[in-house]
N, C-alpha and C positions, 0 to 999 in steps of 0.2 A: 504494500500500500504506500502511496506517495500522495503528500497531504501540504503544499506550500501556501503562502500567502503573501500579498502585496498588502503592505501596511501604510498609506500616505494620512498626512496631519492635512486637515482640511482648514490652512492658516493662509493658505495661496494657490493659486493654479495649478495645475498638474505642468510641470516642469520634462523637460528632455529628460535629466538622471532620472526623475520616478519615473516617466514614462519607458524610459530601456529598461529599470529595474521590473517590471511589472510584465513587460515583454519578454524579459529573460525567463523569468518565471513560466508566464503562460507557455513559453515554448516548451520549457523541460516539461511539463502535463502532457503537452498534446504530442509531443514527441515520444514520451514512456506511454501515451495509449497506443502509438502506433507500433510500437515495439510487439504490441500483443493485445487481442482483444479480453483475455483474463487482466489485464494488467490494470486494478484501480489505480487513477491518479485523480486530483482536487485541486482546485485551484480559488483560493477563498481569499476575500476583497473584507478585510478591516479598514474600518474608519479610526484612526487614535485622533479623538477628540478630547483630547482630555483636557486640553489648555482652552477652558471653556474662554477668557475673556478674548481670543486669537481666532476659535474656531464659528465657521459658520455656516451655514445651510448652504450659501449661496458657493462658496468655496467646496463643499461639497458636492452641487451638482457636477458643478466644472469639473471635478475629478472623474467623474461618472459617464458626463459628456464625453470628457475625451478620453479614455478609455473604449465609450462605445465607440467613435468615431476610427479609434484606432483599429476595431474590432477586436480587441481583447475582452471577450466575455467571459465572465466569474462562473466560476459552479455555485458559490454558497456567499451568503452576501449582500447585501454591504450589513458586516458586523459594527457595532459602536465599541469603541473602547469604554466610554463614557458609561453605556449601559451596565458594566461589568463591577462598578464599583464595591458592592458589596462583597464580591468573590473575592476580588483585591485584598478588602481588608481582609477576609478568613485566612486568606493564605498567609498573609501577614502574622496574625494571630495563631498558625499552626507554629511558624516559627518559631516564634514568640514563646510556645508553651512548649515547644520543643528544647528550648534552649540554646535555640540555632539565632537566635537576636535577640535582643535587650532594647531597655524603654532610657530612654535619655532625655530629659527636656521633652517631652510631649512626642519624641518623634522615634519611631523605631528603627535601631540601627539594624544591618546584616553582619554578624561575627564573623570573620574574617579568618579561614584555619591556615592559613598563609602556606597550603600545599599548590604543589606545581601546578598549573591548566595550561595544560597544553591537549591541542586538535588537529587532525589533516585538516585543511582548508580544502576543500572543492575548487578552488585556484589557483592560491600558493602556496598547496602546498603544507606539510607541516608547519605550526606555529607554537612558541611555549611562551610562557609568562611566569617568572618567578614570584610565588606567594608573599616573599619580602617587599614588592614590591606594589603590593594590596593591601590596604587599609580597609578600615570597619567604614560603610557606608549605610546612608538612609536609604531604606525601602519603602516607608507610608511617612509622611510627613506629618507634624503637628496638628492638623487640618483632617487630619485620616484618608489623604489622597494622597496616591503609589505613584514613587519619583517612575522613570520611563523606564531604566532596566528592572526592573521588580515588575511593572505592567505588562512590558509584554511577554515575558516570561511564564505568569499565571496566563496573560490570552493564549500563549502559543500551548502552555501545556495544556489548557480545557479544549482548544482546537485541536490537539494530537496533528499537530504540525511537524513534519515530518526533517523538514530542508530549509533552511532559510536563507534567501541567496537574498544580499542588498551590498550597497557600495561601502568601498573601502574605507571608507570613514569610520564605516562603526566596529572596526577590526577591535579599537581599545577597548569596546563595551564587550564583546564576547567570554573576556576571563571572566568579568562578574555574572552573567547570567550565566553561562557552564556553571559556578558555584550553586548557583540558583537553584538550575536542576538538579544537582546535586543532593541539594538540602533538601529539597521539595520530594525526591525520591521518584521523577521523575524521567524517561530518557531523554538522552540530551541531543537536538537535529543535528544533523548534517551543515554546517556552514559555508558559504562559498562567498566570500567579496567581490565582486566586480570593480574593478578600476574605475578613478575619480574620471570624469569630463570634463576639459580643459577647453581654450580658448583657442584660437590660433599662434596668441601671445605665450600659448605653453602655463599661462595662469586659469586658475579654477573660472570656471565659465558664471559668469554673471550677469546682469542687464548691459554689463556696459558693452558687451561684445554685440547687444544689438536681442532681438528676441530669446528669449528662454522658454516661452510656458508653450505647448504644445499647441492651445487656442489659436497663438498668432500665427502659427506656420500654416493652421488652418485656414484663417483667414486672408492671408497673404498667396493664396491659390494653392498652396502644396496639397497633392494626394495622400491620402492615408496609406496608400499602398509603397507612395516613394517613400514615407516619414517612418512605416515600422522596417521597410528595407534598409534603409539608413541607417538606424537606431540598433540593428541588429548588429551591423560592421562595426559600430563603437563598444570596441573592447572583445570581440568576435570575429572569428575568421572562417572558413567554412576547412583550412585548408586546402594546400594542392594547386593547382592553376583554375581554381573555379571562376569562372566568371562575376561579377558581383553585380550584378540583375538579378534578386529574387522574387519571386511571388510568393505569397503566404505558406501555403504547401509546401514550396520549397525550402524555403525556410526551415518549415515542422522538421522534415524528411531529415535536414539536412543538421541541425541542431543537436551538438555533443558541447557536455561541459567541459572537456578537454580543447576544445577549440575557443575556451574563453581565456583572454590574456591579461596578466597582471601590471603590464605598463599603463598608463594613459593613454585616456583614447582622445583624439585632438577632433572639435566639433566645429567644421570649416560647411558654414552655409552657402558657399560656388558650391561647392562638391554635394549637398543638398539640394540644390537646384538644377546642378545637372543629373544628377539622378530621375530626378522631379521629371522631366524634359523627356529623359528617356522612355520614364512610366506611362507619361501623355501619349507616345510615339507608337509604346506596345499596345496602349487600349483604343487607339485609332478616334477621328475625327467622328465615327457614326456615334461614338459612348461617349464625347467630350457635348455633342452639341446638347443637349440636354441641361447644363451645366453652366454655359455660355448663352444662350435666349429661352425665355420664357417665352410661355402662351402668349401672354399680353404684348411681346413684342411685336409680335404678326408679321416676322419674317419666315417666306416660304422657305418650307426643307429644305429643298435643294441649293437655295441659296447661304443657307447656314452649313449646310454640308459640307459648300465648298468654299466659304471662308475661314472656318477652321481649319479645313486640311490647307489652304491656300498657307495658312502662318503657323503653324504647328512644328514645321522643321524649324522655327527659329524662334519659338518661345522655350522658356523654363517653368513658367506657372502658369496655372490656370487667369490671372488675372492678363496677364501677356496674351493669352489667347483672346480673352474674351476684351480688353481693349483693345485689339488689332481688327478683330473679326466684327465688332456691331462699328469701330470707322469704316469696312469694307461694303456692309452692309447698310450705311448710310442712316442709323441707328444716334452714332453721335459724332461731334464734327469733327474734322482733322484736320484740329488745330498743331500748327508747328512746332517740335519740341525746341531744346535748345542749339541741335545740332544744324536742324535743319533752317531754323531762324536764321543764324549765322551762314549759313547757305546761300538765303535768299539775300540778307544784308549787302552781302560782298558783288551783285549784279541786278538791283531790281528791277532795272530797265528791261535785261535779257531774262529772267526769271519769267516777266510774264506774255515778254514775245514770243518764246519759247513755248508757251501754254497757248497764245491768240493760232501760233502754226501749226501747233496737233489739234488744237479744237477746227481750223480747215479745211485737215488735213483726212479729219479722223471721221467726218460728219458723211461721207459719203463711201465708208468701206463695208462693202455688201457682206463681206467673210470674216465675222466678228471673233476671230478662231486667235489662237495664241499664235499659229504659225503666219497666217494671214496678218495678223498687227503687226507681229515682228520684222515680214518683209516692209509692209508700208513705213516703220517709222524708221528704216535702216533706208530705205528708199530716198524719205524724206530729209533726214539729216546729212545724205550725201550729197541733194541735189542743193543743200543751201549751203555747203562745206561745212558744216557743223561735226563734230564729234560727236558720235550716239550719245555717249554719255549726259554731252550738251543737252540734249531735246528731253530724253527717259528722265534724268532726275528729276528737272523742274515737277512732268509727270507723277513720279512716286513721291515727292512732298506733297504734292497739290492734294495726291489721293488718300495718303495715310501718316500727313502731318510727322514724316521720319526721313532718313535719309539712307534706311535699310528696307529691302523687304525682297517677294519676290521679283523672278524679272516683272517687268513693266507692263511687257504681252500680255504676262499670266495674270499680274493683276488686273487690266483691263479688264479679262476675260470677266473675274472674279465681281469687278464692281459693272460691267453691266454696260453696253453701250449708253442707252437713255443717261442712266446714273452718269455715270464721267464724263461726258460730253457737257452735261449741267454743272458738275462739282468743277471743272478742269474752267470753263467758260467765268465760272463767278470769282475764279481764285485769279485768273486771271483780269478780271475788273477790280479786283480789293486794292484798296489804295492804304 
């Protein structure tokens, strides 16, 4: 039987660390059911609320949220720490009458038999910690509320928690809960640390590197599918020359604690995005449009169809898609960014004669095709000695307020003779 749990404090968002930690988790379950279908494994979602003035309903969802969104679902759950309180005390008070702690100022300490603990880590390995180096600590406080290694100890031993994998940080708490268990007459799980998440600065990952909580990456267009792909590779390796394109399953399949690493793992958001980009690439423009226009937009399929795929090789996020794709689809304007401003700046006179000669040029071409615009405007720019380039940018500003995109044909294709002929005609009157 294999029985873990993801324990987050509902004091803030569900973070990348708790989010890989919970990941890590759910994989080792879904991995040991695939090992065998006799094989129980558990995967149970604690709330440690116990810092009642920090904790709150609303920080709670959020954990919940993203978790669903990640698709890491719980077997048993969401437990409260908070609810547990009275168990806390008992176990306290077995102590207590055990002999195994003493009352001090209102507050019960743990006696400290200053013997060895030491554990195989499930990542690094052997770990020992000399008893000399352990002191008598509280376990209920004056208040009759259980400091946090005392809590979760009594939850994990009434949950028959089997593994406890969380980050390396809390390596120091381990000798005193082992003690715990010990005292409690309880077995003592399986421990495995995952390495800290860093910055690119090689410093512990913080606001200041820019988002942390799992929400924003939501909101900032990233796939759940690129986000636990990613989350997976920090501090995880599949080994071998695997490729590192996962999908969930693969994942599962693919998920040994031997493949989890003790260095740090460095949290570089390009390398999330390009992941991101890739994921967009594997689920194709038919799964993206959905995503990118609503009903209410009342732009036809076909036309969303193919502005998405039209800008999909050169986005990272979902919001990259879906601002490229409703400018294409004439949804919202395409206004200049900074590059292209600058563009227009350095020739406005040629910016929009260049735009009066393909709006011309372009009003009377029967074969509205990619191959078809491409001869006309290669046509066009040789007969007035222009350099293509010359004639096509103006074009891909006018139409997608950028100075990147596809060629110029394809986008034409993309926005529709009527449309560009209009958009291309008025951009060039903008004074």
């Amino acid at each position: 039987m294999i029985r873990v749990r993801f324990a987050p404090s509902p004091t803030g968002s569900l973070h990348v660390g708790g989010a890989r930690t919970a990941l890590f988790n759910w994989l080792f379950v879904q991995h040991a059911r695939r090992r065998g279908p006799d094989r129980e494994a558990t995967f149970v979602l604690r709330i440690e609320d116990t810092d009642k003035q920090r904790s709150t309903d609303e920080f709670t969802q959020v954990i919940l949220d993203g978790m669903t969104w990640l698709g890491l679902g719980w077997d048993e759950g969401p437990l409260f720490q908070g609810e547990a309180l009275q168990r806390h005390q008992d176990d306290a008070q077995r102590l207590l009458d055990a002999g195994k702690a003493y009352l001090d100022q209102g507050a019960i300490y743990f006696r400290v038999t200053h013997e060895e603990v030491a554990w195989d880590d499930a990542v690094h390995g052997p770990i020992t910690f000399h008893g000399k180096d352990l002191e008598d600590f509280v376990i209920l406080r004056a208040d009759r509320t259980p400091v946090y290694n005392f809590a979760v100890v009594s939850d994990d031993s009434a949950m028959r928690i089997t593994h406890v994998f969380r980050g390396d940080d809390h390596i120091s708490n381990t000798p005193k809960q082992i003690l715990l268990y010990r005292a409690c007459g309880v077995p003592v799980p399986t421990f495995g640390h995952v390495p800290m998440i860093l910055g690119t600065d090689g410093k512990k990952l913080s606001k200041r590197h820019g988002a942390t909580a799992v929400a924003d990456y939501q909101h900032e267009g990233i796939l759940p599918q690129a986000m636990v792909n990613f989350l997976a590779l920090l501090g995880w390796s599949p080994g071998g020359d695997r490729e590192l394109f996962f999908d969930a399953a693969e994942l599962v399949d693919s998920f040994k604690l031997e493949g989890v690493q003790r260095k740090a793992a460095v949290f570089d958001p390009q390398k999330l995005e390009w992941m991101n980009g890739e994921h967009m690439r594997h689920r194709g423009p038919a799964v993206l449009v959905s995503e990118v226009f609503k009903p209410a937009d009342n732009v036809p399929h076909a036309t969303a169809l193919a502005t998405v795929a039209a800008v999909l090789p050169r986005s990272r996020t979902l919001l990259d898609v879906a601002r490229q794709a409703r400018i294409r689809a004439g949804l919202d304007p395409a206004t200049p960014d900074e590059k292209a401003a600058a563009a227009i700046a350095k020739d406005p006179a040629g910016y929009r004669a260049a735009l009066q000669l393909a709006v011309l040029s372009l009003r009377d071409v029967a074969d509205w095709s990619a191959e078809g615009l491409e001869a006309r405007l290669r046509q066009l720019a040789e007969a007035h000695g222009m350099k293509a380039g010359a004639l096509m940018q103006p074009i891909r500003i006018a139409l997608t307020g950028a100075t990147v995109s596809e060629p110029v044909n394809e986008l034409l294709v993309v926005v529709g003779k009527d449309q560009a002929l209009d958009r291309l005609t008025r951009a060039a009157q903008a004074r």
